[in-house]
N, C-alpha and C positions, 0 to 999 in steps of 0.2 A: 817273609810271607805272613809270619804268626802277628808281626808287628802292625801290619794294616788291616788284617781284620776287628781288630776295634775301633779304628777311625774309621770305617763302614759301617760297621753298627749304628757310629755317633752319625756319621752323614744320612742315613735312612729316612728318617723322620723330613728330616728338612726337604731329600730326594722327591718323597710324596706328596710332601707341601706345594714345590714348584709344579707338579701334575696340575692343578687348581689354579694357577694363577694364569692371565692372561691380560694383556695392555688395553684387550677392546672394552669398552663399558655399552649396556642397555639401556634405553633413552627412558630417562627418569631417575637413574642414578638409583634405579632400584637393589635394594641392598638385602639381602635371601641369605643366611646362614646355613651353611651345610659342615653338620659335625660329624668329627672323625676321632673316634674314637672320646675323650674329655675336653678337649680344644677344638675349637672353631678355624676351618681351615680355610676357606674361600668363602665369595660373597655368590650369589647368582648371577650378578654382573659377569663375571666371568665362568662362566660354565656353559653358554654355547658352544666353546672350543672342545669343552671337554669329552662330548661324543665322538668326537672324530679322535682325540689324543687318549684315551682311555686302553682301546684292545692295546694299541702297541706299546704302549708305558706298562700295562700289564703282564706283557709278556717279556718286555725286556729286565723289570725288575725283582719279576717274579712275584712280586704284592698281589695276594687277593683279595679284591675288595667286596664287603659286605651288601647289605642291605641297603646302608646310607649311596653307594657309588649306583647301586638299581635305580632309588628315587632321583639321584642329580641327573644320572641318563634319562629318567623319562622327563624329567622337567624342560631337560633341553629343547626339546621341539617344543614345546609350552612356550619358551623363549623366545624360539625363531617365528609362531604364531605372534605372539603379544608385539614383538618388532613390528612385523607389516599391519598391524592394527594401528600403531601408532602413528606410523608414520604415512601416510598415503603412499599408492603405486605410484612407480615413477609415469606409468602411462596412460593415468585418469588425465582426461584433458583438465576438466573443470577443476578449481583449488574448492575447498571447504567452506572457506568466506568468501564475501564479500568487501572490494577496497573503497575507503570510506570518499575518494572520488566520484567512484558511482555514486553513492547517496548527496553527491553535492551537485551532481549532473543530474539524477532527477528533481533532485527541490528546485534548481534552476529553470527546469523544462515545465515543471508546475506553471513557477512564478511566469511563465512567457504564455502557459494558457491560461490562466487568469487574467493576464491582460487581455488577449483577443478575446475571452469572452463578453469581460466590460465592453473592448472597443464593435465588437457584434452585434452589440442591445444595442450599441447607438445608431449602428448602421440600419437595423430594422426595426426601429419606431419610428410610427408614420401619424402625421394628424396630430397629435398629444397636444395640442392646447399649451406650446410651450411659450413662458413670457419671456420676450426677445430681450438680453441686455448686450447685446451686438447682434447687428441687421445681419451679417454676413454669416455667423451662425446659426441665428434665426433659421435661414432660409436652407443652410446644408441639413439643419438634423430635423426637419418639420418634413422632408418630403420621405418617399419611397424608395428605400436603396435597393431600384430595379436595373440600375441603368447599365447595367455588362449581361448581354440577352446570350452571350455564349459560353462555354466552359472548355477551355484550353490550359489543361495543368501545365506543361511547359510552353507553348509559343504565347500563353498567355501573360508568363510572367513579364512581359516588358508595354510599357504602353503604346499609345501610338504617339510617331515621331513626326509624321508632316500632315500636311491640309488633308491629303485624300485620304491617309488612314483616319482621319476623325471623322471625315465627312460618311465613311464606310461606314463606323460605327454609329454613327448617329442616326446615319439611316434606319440599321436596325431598332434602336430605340426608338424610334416614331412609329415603327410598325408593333408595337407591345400594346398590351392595355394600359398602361401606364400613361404613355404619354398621352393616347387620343382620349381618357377620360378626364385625366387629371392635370396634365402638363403641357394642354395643345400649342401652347405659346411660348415655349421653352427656347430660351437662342444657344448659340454654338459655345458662350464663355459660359452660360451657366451647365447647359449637358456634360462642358469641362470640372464643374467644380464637383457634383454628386458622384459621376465617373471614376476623379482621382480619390474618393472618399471610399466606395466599393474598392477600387483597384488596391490600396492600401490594407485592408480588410483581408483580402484573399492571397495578396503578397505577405504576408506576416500568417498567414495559413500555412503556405510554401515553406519560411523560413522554421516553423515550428517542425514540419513533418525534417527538415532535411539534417534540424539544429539534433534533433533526437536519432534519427536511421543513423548518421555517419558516425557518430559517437559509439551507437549502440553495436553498428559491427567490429569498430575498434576495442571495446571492453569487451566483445566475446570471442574476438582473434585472438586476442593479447590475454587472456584467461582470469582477466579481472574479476570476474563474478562467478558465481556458483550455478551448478547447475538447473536449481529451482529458480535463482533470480534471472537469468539467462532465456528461458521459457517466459516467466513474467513478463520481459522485457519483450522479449518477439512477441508476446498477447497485446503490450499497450502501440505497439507500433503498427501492429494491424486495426485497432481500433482506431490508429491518428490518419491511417489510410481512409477506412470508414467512415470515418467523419466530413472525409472532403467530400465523399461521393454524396452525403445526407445533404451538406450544403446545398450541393448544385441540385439536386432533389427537391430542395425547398424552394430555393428561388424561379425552379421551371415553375411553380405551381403557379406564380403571379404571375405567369407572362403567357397564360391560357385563358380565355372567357370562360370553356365551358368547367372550369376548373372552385371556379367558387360562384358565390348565389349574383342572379341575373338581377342590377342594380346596383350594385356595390360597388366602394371603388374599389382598385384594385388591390389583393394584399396576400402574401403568401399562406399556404394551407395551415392552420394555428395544430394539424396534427403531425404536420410534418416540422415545421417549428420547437416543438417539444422533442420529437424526435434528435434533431440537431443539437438541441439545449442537452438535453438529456448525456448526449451521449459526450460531450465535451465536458461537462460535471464527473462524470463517470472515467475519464479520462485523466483529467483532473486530480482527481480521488485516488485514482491508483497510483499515480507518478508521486502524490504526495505521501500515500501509505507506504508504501515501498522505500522510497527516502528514508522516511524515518525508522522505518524495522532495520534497514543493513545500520543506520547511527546507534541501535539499542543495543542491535547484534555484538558490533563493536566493543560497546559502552559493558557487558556484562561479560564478554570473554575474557577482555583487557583486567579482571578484578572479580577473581573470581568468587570471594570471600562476598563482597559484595553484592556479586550474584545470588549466592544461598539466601541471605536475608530477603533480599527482592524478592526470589520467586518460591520463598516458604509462607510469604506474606500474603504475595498473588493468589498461592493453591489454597490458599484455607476457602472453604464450602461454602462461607458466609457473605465472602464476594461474588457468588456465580450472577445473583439477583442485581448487582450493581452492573456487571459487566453487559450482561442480557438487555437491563435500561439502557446503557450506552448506546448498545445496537441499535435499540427499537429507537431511539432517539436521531442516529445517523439517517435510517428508513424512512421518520417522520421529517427532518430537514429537510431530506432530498422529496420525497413527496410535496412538501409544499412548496420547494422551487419550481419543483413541473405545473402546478397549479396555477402560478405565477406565470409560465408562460404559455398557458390558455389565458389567463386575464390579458396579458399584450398582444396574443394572437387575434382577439377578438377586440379590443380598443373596449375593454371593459370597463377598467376605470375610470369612463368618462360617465359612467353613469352613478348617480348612487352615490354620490361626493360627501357624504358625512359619515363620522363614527361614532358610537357603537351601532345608531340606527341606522338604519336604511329605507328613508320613505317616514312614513308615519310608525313603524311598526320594524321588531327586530331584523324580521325576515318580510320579501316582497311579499305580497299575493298568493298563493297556489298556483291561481292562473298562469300568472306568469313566471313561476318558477318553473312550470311541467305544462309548456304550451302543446299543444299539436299540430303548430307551424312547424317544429321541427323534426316530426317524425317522417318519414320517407314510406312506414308500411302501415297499410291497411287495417290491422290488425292492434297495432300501435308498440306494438312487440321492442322495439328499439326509441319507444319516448323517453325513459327513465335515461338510459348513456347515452341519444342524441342530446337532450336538452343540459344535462352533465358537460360535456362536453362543445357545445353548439349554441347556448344559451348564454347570454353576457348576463344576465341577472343572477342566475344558478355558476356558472362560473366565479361570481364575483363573492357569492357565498361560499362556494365551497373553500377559497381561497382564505376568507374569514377562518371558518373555521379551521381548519387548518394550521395556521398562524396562530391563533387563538390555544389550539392545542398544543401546539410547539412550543409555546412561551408556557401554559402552566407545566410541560413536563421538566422545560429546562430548570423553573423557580421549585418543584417539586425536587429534584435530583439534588439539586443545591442544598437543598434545605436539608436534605437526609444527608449529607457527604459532610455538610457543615456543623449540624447540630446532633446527628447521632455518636452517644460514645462509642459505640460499639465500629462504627465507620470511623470516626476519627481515630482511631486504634489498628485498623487494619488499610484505609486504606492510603495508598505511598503519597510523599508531600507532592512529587510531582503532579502525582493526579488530581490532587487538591487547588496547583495553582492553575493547572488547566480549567477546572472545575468554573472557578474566577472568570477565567478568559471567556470559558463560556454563556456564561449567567450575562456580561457585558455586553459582547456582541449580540447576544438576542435581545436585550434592550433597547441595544443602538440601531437593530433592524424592525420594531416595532416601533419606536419613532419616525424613525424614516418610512416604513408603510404609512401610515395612517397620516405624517405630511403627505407625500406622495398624493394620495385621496383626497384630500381637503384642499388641496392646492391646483387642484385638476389635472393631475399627473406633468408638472415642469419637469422637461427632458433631465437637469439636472439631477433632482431630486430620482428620477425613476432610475437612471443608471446608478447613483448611489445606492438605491434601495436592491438592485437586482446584486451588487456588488457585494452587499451586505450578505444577502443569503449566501453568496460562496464560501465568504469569510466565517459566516457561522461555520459551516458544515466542514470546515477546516480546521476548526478550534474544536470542532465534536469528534473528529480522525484525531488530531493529535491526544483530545484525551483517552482515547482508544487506546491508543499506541501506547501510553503510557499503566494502561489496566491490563490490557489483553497476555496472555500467557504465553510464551513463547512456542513454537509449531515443533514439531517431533524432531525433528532435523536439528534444529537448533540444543533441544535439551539432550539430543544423542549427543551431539558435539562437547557440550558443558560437561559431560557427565566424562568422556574422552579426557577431556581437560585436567578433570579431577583425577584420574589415575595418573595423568604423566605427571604433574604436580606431585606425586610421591604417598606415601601410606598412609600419613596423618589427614590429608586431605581425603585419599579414596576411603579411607575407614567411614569419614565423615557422613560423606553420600551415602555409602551402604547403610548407616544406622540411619539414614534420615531419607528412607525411600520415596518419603512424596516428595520431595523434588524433583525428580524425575519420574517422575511413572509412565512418560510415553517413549523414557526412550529404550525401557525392559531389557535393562541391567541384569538380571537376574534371570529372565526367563530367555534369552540371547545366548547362553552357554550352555548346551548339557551339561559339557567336564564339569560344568563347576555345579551343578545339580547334583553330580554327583558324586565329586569329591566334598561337598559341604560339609556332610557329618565328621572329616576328618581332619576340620581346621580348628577344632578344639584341641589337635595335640601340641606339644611345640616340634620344633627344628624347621625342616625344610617347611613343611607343608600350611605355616601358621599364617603367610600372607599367600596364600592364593585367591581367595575370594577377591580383593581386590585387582590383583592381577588379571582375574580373567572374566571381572565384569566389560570387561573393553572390549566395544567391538564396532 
């Protein structure tokens, strides 16, 4: 008996040792020294076991443990917290990110409304003075795309297959204004060609709402997106709903007398026309923003080192003035598109055919910029927005100007982003080669205006020009996208990233708080409020701060 109690003695130490050890690891590979006595005897990694193994190891070996075994126990729930921070519940539906599929399904969905938007201006320019270089084109995009007087979202999608179904339709189209003012002599091959020209139009309408709904409930069954892009998504697909409804909106208004001025030929309402314009830009715009945020989202999760520089670059104060331009610049594009489609609503640019004058003189008349033909009240209370609006002369100025402003804001931004040191220092090369893109496109859309004008609005030329404005205000998103700061959600997540990445990295972020300022790191935890003052000691307690900035 006398002989084994000193190989008990010697086995003690090592007995205690094994208390502390455990096969599971903390996601992060987080490494927490807890000392016992002169020696270091486990990591934190393994010391969520050790609440549950502590009473009974104590009482079996008789060891009291100190001070040091109080802090490992209270840490342990610390632990079992910091785990479900890291890792998501198993029964959140939505994941954290978004999969960069999504963002290739809406650039794609963009790219198919951009197209109908071009192929839309061509359906709804009427009269344009366009010089025929084929008769057969000539004749489909010079008249009125009136010719489908009904609106059937599904038994509309297919045409009609034999004699009586055309001759049914065509009936309807002789009873429109259309025909009896402007097309009383129309035969049954040509009511076929304007027909299959609408019909196309509003079939790739179909194909748009159905290319996006059925995708979009597969990526939010299947948990591809996040919760906030998943909302988004359900927002642009009500607005692709809304869009149809504006079309059919727009085209009732030509196929009423009492619907526009007695005299005129026929032509859809130019307020309900922007309305439609409008809101397919707007549509447009988000499938294209959205794209490219889950690509950036990607793009600075994937790397996160390169994150910090990116977005210690972004936050400096000196940018707010840059990014704030952007805005007002996206504001001032899409404003002068809508302007643009009061000038085609009203066949404005037939008048006034030179640039920079107009007439003899910069501007028309008074007279005839602020007539009182077009005020409706007595009082004249509504001459300044009707003639705004209602006026092809004042129309065609506003549109001026406008464009006019657009192009010095863009050559102004340029010029600051290009020639200031203090911008070329701060802001990122991306944004710089955007900058390019877009300084180009407003070129190439201020050529194309003023042909456009000078040429008498040829069809070509005018869908070019109307194409152009998309493609700016595309090139003005994407440099957005590339200045704008990333959204709370996002820099919460970043800042998550950093802790599980390990202590050199969360150290990082703590000492460099404006990278994250929205996603309050710091003010997120009480414990760590107020265990703060006591991560100047060493042992256990020296990496908590980063530990429980997570959450």
């Amino acid at each position: 008996m006398t002989s084994i109690l000193p190989a008990l003695r010697q086995a003690a130490p090592r007995l205690t040792r094994q208390l502390f050890q455990s096969p599971h690891r903390c996601p992060g590979n987080v490494g927490l020294r807890v000392t016992h006595g002169k020696r270091s005897r486990a990591s934190f990694s393994n010391v969520r076991n050790f609440g549950a193994s502590a009473p009974k190891a104590s009482i079996a070996t008789g060891h009291a443990f100190g001070p040091e075994s109080q802090a490992v126990s209270s840490l342990s729930s610390l632990s079992e917290s910091i785990k479900a921070r890291v890792n998501p519940a198993k029964g959140a539906f939505f994941p954290e990110t978004t999969q960069k599929s999504v963002a290739y399904w809406l650039l794609g969905s963009a790219a198919s409304v951009f197209g109908i938007v071009v192929f839309g201006g061509l359906t709804r320019l009427t009269e344009s003075g366009f010089v025929p270089f084929s008769p057969l084109l000539d004749w489909l995009l010079t008249r009125p795309r009136l010719s489908i007087t009904e609106w059937r979202p599904v038994t509309g999608s297919l045409p009609p297959f034999n004699e009586e179904d055309w001759d049914a339709e065509f009936s309807k189209y002789r009873s429109s204004p259309e025909f009896k003012l402007l097309n009383p002599n129309m035969t049954m091959s040509e009511f076929k060609k304007i027909y299959y020209m609408e019909w196309t139009h509003r079939l790739w309408g179909r194909f748009v709402g159905l290319s996006f709904a059925v995708p979009a409930i597969y990526f939010i069954a299947r948990r591809r997106v996040s919760k906030s892009m998943a909302l988004r998504i359900t927002g642009i697909g009500g607005l692709i709903g809304f869009q149809g409804v504006l079309g059919w909106w727009m085209v009732k208004s030509g196929l009423k007398d009492d619907l526009f001025a007695p005299g005129s030929h026929p032509r859809v309402s130019q307020y309900r026309l922007v309305a439609h314009l409008g809101t397919a830009f707007l549509c447009y715009s988000a499938m294209l923003w959205n794209g490219l945020q889950i690509l950036r989202e990607r793009k600075l999760l994937s790397n996160l080192e390169s994150a910090q520089t990116i977005l210690a670059r972004l936050r400096n104060p000196r940018l707010r003035i840059f990014r704030a331009s952007i805005g007002a610049l996206a504001v001032l594009v899409f404003t002068t598109a809508m302007s643009g489609g009061f000038v085609a609503g009203l066949d404005a640019g037939l008048i006034y055919n030179d640039f920079p004058w107009m007439g003899a003189s910069w501007t028309p008349p008074k007279a005839e910029l602020l007539s009182d033909f077009y005020s409706q009240k007595a009082d004249g209370r509504d001459l300044w927005w009707r003639n705004m609006f209602e006026n092809p002369s004042l129309a065609q100025l506003d549109h001026r100007v406008l464009a006019t402003t657009t192009f010095g804001a863009v050559v102004a931004l340029f010029v600051y982003a290009r020639y200031s040191p203090k911008a070329k220092r701060l802001i990122p090369i991306g944004s710089r080669k955007a900058m390019h893109g877009v300084l180009g496109f407003a070129c190439l859309q201020v050529a194309l205006g003023i042909s456009t004008l000078i040429y008498l609005v040829p069809l070509p030329l005018a869908s070019a020009h109307q194409a152009g404005s998309l493609a700016l205000l595309s090139y003005v998103l994407i440099l957005a996208s590339r200045t704008w700061l990333p959204n709370p959600r996002l820099s919460a997540l970043l800042a998550k990233r950093m802790v599980a990445a390990g202590p050199p990295a969360a150290k990082k972020a703590i000492r460099s708080p404006n990278l994250y300022p929205k996603s309050n790191v710091w003010k997120a935890m009480p414990e760590l409020q107020k265990k703060k003052p006591e991560t100047q000691k060493k042992g256990i307690k020296s990496f908590i701060p980063w530990i429980s900035m997570v959450k």
